[in-house]
Wavefront OBJ file of the C-alpha trace (Angstrom):
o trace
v 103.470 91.208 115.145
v 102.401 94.791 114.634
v 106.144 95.334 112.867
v 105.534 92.445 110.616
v 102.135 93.549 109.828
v 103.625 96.922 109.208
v 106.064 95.499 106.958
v 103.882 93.628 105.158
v 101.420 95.603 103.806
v 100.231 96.805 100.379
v 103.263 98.935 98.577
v 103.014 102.596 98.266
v 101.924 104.079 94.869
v 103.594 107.016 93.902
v 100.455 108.654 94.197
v 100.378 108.472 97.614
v 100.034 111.306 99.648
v 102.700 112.304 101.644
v 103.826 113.043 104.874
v 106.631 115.616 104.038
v 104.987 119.011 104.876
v 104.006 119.116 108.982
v 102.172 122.022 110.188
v 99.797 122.355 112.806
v 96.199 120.373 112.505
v 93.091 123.531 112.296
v 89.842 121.612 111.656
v 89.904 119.362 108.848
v 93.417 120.609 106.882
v 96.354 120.108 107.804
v 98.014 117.588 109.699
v 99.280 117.480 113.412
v 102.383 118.690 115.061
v 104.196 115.482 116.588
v 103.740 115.495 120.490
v 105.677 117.870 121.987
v 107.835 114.632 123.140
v 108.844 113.743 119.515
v 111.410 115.229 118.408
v 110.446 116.645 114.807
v 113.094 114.748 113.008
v 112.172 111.279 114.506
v 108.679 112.194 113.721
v 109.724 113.057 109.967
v 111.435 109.633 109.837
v 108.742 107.427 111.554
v 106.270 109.066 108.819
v 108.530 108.326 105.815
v 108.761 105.082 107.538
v 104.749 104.425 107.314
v 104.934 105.188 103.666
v 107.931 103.083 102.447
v 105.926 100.125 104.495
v 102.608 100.302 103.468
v 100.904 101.194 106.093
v 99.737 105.065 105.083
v 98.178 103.408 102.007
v 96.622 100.497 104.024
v 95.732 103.122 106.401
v 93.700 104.630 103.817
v 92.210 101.809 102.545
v 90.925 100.679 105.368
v 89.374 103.700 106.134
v 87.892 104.412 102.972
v 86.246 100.667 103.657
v 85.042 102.335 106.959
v 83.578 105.072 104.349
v 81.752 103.079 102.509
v 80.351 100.640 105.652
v 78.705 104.366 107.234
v 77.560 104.834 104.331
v 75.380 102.265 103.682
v 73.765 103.030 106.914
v 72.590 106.670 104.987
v 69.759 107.388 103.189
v 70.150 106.134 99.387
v 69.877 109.969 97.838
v 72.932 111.255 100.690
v 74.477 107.836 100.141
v 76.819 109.308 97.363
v 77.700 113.028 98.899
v 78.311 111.378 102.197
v 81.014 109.351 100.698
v 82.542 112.353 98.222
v 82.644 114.519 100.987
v 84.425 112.194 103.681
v 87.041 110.444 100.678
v 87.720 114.146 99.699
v 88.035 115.391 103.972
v 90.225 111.807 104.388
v 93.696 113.091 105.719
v 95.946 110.150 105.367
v 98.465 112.790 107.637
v 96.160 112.533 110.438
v 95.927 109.202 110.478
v 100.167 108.585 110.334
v 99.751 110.950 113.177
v 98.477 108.142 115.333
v 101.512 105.993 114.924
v 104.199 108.605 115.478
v 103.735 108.272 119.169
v 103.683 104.432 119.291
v 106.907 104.051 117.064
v 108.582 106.905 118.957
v 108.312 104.492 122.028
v 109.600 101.431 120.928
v 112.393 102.580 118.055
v 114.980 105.380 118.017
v 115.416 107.126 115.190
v 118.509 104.798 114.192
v 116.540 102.046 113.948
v 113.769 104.078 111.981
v 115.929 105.106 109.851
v 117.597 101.704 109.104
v 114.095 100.369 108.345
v 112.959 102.707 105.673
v 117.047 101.804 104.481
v 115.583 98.060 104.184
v 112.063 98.739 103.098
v 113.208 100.828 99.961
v 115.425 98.042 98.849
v 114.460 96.808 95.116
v 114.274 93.143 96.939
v 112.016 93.930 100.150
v 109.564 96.184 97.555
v 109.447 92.850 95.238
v 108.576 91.197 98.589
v 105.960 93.983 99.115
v 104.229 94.087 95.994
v 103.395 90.087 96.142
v 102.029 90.061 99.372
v 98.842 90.940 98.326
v 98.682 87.812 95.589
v 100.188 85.757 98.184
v 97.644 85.930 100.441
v 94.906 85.998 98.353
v 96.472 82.365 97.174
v 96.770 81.495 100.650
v 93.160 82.129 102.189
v 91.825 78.907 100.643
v 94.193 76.719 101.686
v 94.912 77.962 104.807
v 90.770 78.395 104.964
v 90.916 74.489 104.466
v 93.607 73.424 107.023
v 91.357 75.346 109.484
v 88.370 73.158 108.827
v 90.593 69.985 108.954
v 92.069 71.315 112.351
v 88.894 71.972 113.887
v 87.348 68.945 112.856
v 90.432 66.827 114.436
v 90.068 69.000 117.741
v 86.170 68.891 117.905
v 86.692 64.373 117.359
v 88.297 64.594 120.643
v 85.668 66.208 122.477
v 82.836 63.919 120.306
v 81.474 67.418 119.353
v 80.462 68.427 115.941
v 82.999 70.659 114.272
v 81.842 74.474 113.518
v 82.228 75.594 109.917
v 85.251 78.241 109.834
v 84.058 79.679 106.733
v 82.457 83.086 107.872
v 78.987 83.174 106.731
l 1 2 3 4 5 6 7 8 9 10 11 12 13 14 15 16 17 18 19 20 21 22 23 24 25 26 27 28 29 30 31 32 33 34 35 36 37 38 39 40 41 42 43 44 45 46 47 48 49 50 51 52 53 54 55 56 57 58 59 60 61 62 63 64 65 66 67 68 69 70 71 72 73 74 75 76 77 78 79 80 81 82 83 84 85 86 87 88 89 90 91 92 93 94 95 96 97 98 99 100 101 102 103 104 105 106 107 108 109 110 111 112 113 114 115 116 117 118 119 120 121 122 123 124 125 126 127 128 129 130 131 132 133 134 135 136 137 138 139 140 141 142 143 144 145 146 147 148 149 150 151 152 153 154 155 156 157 158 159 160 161 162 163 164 165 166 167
C-alpha cells in the first residue's frame, strides 16, 4: 500500500528541488549523509526514485500544510514571518532522507532502479498527472457509497447510521 501510494502521488514539477547533491546535514542546510548502511549509490537511486514518484513534492506539500496548521496557532502579527521563515528553512532533502532507510530495506537497487525506469515512462507520468482529478471526481461518489454502506450495516444492528461526511 505504501508503494502504491508512492506511486500515486502528485507528479514532479520541474521546479522541484532535487536530491542530486548529498553532503553532510549542519543545522538547517544541507541534507543528510545516507546511513552508514546505504550504500551511496542505492541512496542516490532511492532519492531519484522519490522524485520521479511524487512523493518529494507530496512530501512538501504536506508539510507546508503542517506550516500553515502551526501557524494558525501564532499570534496574528508573527503569523506571516513564522510561515516565511519555516517555507524558506523547508528542506525537501531532509525529508527524502527519511525514506532512504525504509526503501533500502525492502528493494535493492535493481528494483529501484527499474522503478524510476517505469515511473519516467510518458504513459505512467500521464497516469500521474490525472490522479489528482481522479480523485477529486471520486470523493463524492465514493463519499456516497460510504453513507449507503453504513446505512445497510447500521439496518442490521436496528441502529441509526452515523453521517460519514466529516464535519
Amino acid at each position: 500500500m505504501i508503494l502504491l501510494t508512492a506511486l500515486i502521488a502528485l507528479p514532479v514539477q520541474a521546479n522541484t528541488p532535487s536530491f542530486s547533491n548529498l553532503k553532510l546535514n549542519t543545522g538547517t542546510e544541507g541534507i543528510f549523509l545516507p546511513p552508514p548502511e546505504v550504500n551511496l549509490e542505492k541512496a542516490q537511486a532511492i532519492k531519484k526514485l522519490l522524485s520521479v514518484s511524487g512523493v518529494e513534492q507530496s512530501s512538501v506539500e504536506m508539510m507546508n500544510m503542517v506550516i500553515e496548521n502551526v501557524a494558525k496557532k501564532i499570534a496574528e502579527k508573527e503569523r506571516g514571518d513564522f510561515i516565511k521563515t519555516a517555507k524558506k528553512e523547508l528542506k525537501p532533502e531532509e525529508i527524502l532522507d527519511l525514506y532512504v532507510p525504509l526503501y533500502d530495506k525492502h528493494y535493492t537497487l535493481e528494483e529501484v532502479k527499474e522503478m524510476t525506469e517505469t515511473l519516467e515512462k510518458p504513459i505512467f507520468k500521464k497516469f500521474l498527472s490525472h490522479q489528482d482529478q481522479i480523485s477529486q471526481e471520486t470523493r463524492e461518489p465514493a463519499e456516497r457509497f460510504a453513507q449507503t454502506f453504513i446505512n445497510r450495516i447500521s439496518q442490521k444492528f436496528d441502529i441509526q447510521a452515523p453521517s460519514v461526511k466529516k464535519p
